[in-house]
N, C-alpha and C positions, 0 to 999 in steps of 0.2 A: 087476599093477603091484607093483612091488616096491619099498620104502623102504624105507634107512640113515638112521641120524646117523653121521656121521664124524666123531669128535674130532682136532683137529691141534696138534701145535706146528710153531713156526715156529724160524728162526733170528729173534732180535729184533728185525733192521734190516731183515727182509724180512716183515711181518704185511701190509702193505697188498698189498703185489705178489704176495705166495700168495692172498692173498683174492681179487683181481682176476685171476690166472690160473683159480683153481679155478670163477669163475660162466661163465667163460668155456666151461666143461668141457663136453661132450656129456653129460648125465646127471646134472648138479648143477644142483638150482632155486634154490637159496639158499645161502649163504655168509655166516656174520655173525663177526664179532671179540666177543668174550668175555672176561669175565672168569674170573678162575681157574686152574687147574691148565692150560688149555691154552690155546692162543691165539685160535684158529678151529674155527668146527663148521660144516660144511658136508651139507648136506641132499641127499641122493642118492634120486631118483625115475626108476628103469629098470623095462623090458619086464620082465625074469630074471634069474635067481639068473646066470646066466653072462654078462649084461649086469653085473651089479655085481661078479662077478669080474675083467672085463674093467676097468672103473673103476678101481675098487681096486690091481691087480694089476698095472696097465701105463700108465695114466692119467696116476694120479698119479705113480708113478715120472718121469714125465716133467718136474713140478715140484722143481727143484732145491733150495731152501731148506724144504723138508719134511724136520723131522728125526724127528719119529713120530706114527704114526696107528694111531689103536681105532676099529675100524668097529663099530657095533654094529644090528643087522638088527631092524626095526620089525616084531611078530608082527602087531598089531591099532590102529587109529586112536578114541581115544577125541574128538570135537569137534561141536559143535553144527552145524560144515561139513561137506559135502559137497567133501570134499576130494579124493578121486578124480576123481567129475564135473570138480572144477578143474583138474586135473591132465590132464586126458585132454582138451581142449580144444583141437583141430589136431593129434591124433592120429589 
């Protein structure tokens, strides 16, 4: 299994409707609205590194009011869960 955080900004008058396309996405488990330097950060949990190229790389392009995205690739899970096992649940 492979984890992202994806940081995004949005166009301003579209934060709720990128939010609600992107949980929509095959490969995105979460989506939250944020504060800060960027709008949204959206939680990417695929198969492979060419699953999250495919995300990344063709996915999203598909959402229009995305005007930039920093993916950044999770080496290791520090958490008192068993967040895999949750994740892998009707896989």
């Amino acid at each position: 299994m492979v984890t992202a955080i994806i940081l995004i900004r949005t166009e301003r008058t579209a934060i709720n409707k990128v939010a609600t396309q992107l949980a929509e996405l095959d490969g995105i488990s979460e989506a939250y609205s944020v504060s800060g330097n960027y709008d949204l950060v959206a939680l990417a949990r695929v198969q492979s590194n060419d699953d999250l190229a495919d995300l990344v790389t063709s996915k999203l392009l598909t959402i229009d009011s995305i005007t930039h995205s920093e993916t950044m690739l999770a080496f290791k899970a520090y958490s008192p869960h068993d967040l895999e096992a949750m994740f892998m649940v009707g896989m």
